[in-house]
C-alpha positions as CSV (number, residue, x, y, z in Angstrom):
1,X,-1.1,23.9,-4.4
2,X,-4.1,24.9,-2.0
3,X,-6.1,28.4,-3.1
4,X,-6.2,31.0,-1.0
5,X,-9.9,29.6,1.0
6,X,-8.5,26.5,1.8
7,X,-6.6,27.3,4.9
8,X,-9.4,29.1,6.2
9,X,-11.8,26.8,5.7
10,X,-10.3,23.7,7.2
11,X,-10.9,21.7,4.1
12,X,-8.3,19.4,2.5
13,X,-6.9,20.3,-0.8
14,X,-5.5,18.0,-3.0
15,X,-5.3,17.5,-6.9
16,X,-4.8,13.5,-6.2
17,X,-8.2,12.1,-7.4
18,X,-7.5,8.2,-8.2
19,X,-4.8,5.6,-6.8
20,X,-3.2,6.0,-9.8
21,X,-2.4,9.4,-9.2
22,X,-1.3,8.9,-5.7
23,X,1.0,6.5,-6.5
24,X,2.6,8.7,-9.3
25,X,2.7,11.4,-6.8
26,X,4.7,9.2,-4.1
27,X,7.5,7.8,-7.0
28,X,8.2,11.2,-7.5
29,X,8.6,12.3,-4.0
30,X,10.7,9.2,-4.2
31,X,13.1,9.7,-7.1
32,X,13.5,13.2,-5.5
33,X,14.4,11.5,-1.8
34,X,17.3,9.4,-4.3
35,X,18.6,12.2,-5.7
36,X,17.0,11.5,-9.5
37,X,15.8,13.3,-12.0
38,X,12.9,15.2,-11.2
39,X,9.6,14.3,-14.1
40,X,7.0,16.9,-12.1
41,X,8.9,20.0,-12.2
42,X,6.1,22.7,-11.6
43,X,5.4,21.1,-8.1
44,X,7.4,21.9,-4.9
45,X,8.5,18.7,-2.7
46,X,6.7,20.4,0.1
47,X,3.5,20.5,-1.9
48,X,4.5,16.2,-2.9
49,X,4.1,15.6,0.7
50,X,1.2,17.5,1.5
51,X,-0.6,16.1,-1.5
52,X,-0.1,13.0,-0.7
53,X,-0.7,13.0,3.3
54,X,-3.9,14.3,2.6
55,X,-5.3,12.2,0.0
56,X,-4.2,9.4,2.7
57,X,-7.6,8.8,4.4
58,X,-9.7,9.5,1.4
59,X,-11.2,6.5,-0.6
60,X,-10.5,7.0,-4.2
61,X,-11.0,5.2,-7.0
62,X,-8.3,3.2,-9.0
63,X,-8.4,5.5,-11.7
64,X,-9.3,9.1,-12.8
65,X,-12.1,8.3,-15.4
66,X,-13.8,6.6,-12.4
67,X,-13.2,9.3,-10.4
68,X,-14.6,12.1,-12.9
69,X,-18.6,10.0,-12.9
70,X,-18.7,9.8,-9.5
71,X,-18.6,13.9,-9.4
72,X,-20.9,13.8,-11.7
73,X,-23.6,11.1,-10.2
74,X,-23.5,13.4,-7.0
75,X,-24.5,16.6,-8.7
């Protein structure tokens, strides 16, 4: 879902912020490759893959909560 800036700027945008997330991101793009019941329904499978191959080179955290104090330690 990347704003309206993003393109512009050159800058990857992605909601993916932990591993966790990633991998919840990539078993849905999954299920939908099967043929399975979609769980994400407000997200495109467009958007699923360009999520997820730009959170590829990123080094994230294993979860969220981790994710959410390193924001804050760099303010």
């Amino acid at each position: 879902m990347p704003g309206h800036g993003c393109e512009k700027s050159g800058r990857k945008h992605t909601p993916i912020t932990s591993k966790k997330q990633r991998g919840l991101f990539g078993a849905e793009l999954r299920r939908r490759k099967a043929g399975k019941k979609r769980r994400m329904k407000g997200i495109t499978t467009a958007e699923l893959r360009s999520h997820l191959t730009e959170s590829k080179g990123k080094k994230l955290p294993a979860s969220a909560k981790y994710a959410k104090a390193r924001k804050r330690k760099r303010k």
